[in-house]
C-alpha positions as CSV (number, residue, x, y, z in Angstrom):
1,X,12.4,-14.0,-47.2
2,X,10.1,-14.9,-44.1
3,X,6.7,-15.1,-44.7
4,X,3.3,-16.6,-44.5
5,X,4.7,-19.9,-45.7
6,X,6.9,-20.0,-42.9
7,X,4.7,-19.4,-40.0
8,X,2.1,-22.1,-41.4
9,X,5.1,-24.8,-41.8
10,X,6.4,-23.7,-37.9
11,X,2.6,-24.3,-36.9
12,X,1.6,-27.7,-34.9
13,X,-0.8,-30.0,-37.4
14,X,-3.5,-29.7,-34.4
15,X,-3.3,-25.7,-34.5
16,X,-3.8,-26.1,-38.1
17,X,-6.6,-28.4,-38.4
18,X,-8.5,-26.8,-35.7
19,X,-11.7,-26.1,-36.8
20,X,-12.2,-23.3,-33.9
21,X,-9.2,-21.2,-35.6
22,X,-11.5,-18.5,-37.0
23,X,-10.7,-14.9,-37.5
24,X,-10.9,-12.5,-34.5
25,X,-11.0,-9.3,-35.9
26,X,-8.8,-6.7,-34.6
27,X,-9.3,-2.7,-35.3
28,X,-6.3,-2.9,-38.2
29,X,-8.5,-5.6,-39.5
30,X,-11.8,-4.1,-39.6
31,X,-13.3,-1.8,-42.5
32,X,-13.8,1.9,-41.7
33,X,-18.2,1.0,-41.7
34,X,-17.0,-1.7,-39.2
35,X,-14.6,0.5,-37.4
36,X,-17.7,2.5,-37.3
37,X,-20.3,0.8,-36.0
38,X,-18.0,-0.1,-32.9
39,X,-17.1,3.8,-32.4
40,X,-16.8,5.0,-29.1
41,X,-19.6,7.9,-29.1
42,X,-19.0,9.3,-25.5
43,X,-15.2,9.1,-25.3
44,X,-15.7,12.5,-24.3
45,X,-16.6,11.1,-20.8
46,X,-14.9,7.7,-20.9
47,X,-11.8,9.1,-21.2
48,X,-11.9,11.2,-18.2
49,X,-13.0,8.0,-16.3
50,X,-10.4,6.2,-18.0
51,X,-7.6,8.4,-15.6
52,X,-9.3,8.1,-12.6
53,X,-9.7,4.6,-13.1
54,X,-5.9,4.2,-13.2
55,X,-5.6,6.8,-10.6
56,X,-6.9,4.0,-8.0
57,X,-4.9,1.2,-9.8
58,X,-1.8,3.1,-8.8
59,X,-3.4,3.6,-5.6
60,X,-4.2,-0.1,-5.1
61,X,-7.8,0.9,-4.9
62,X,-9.1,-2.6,-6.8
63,X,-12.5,-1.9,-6.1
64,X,-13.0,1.6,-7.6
65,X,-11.2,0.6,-10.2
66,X,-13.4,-2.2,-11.0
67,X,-16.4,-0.2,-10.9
68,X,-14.7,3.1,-13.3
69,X,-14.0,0.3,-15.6
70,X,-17.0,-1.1,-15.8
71,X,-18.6,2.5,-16.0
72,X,-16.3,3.1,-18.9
73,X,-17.6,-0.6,-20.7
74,X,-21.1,0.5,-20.5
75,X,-20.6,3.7,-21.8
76,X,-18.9,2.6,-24.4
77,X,-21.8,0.0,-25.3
78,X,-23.8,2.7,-25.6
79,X,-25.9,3.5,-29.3
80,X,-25.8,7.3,-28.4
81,X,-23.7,10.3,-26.9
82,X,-25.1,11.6,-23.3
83,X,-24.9,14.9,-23.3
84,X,-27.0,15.3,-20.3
85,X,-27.0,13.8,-16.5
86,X,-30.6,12.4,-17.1
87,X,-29.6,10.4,-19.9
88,X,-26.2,9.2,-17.4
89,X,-28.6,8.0,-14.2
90,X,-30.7,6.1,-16.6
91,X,-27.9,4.0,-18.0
92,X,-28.3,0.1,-16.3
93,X,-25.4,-0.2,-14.1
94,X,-24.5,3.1,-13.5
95,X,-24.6,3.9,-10.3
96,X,-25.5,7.4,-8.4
97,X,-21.7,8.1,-7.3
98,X,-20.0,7.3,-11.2
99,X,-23.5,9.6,-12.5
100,X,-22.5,12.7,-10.1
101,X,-19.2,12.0,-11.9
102,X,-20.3,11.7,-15.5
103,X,-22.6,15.1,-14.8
104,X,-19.2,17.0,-13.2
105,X,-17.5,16.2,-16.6
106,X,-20.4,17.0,-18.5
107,X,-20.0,20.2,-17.0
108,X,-16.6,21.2,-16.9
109,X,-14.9,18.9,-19.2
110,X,-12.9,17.2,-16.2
111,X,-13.0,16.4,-12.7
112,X,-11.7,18.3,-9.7
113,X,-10.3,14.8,-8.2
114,X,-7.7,14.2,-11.2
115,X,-6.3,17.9,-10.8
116,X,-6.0,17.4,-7.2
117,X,-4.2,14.3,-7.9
118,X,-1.9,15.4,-10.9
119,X,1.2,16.1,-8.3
120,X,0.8,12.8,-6.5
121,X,4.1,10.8,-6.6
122,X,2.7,7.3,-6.3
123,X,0.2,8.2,-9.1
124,X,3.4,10.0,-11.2
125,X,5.5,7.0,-10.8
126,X,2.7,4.1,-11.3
127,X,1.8,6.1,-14.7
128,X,5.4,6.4,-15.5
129,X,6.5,2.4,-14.7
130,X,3.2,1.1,-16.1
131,X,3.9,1.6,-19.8
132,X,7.1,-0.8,-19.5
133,X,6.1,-3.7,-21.4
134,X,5.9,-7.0,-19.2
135,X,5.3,-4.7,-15.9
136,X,2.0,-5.5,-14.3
137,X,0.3,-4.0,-11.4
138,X,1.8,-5.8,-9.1
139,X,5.2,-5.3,-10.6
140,X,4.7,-1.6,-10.7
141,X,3.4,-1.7,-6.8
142,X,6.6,-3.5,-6.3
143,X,9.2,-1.3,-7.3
144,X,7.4,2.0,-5.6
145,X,7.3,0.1,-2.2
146,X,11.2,-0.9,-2.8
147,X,11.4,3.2,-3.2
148,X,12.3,3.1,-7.0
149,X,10.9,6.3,-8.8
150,X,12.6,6.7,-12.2
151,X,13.3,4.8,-15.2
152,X,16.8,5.0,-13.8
153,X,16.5,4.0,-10.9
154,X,15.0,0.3,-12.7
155,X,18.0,0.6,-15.1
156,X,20.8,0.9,-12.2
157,X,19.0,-0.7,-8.9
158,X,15.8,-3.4,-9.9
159,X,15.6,-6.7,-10.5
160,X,14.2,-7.1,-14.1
161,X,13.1,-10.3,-15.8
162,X,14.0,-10.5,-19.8
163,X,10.6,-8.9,-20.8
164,X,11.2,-6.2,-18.6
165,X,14.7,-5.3,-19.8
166,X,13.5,-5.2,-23.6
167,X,10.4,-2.8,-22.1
168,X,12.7,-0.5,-20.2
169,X,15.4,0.0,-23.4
170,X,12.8,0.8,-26.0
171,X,10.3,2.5,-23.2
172,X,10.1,5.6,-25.7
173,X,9.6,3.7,-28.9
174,X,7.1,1.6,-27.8
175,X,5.3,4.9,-26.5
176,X,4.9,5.9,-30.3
177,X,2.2,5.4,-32.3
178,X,2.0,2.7,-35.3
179,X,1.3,4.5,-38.4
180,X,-2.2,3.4,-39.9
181,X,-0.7,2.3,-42.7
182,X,1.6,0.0,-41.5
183,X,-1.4,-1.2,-39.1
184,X,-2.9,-2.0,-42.3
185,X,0.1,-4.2,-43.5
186,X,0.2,-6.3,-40.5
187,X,-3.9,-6.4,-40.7
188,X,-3.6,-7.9,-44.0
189,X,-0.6,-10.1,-43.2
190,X,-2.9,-11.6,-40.0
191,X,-5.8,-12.5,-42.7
192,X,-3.4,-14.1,-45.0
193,X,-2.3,-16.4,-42.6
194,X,-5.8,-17.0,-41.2
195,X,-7.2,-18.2,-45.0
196,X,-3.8,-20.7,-45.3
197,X,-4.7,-22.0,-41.8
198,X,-8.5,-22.4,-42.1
199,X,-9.5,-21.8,-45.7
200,X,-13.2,-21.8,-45.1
């Protein structure tokens, strides 16, 4: 049966003696008072920001992008929930066009832009072929210009690297959702490892 053993006996001597291997804790690995202290308390706006943020990826609009995303990081950082444009314009970093933003959502819910832009193909078809695992950006920008517009149209007319191939036959399944238990399992399977590789 593979295990822990395994993986330590497969790992180079230098990886293993490395006295910067430390724990890195990911969400399966954290505690729910640790999963709490990190919680999101104005996902209620970041994730709103979060679309239109991708809505200019798939646009190749890198500099709006840049500054949704960093919008959303702040935000995020945040100790409390804004509930209120005041408290938006007074976040550092946050600049007067992402706050006339923040306050539409606070007021509606949404925005008017990501409605307007629900029906637009390249945005369709850069959300659709973005979720293929080993597609980039660049990739994905790719296969619009070459006029591709469905999963089957990568399946019968694209060039696809190995990555790409494995991402397009199990699209769906790696859509789903790990359940939190098995999350758990491979949490606890990570800190195993980690205490065999660096004990202190």
């Amino acid at each position: 049966k593979f295990g822990v053993d395994d993986i330590i006996n497969a790992t180079p001597p230098r990886v293993q003696k490395s006295r910067n291997f430390r724990r890195q804790f990911f969400a399966c690995q954290k505690s729910p008072e640790q999963l709490k202290s990190t919680e999101n308390l104005n996902s209620h706006i970041t994730d709103v920001l979060a679309v239109l943020e991708k809505n200019c990826e798939s646009r190749g609009d890198k500099w709006r992008s840049f500054a949704y995303g960093k919008a959303i990081r702040i935000l995020k950082g945040t100790k409390f929930k804004v509930t209120t444009a005041e408290e938006a314009k007074k976040l550092p970093g946050i600049g007067s066009r992402i706050a006339d933003k923040i306050t539409e959502i606070l007021s509606t819910g949404t925005l008017r832009r990501i409605d307007a832009e629900k029906n637009d193909e390249q945005i369709k078809t850069f959300n659709l072929f973005s979720h293929i695992f080993g597609a980039g950006p660049k990739t994905v920008h790719q296969w619009y210009a070459q006029g591709h517009r469905t999963l089957d149209d990568l399946k019968t007319n694209a060039q696809l690297n190995r990555q790409q191939e494995i991402g397009l036959k199990y699209y769906h399944e790696f859509l789903e959702r790990i359940p939190r238990d098995e999350v758990t399992q491979l949490g606890q399977f990570v800190i195993d490892i980690a205490h065999k590789l660096d004990p202190g």
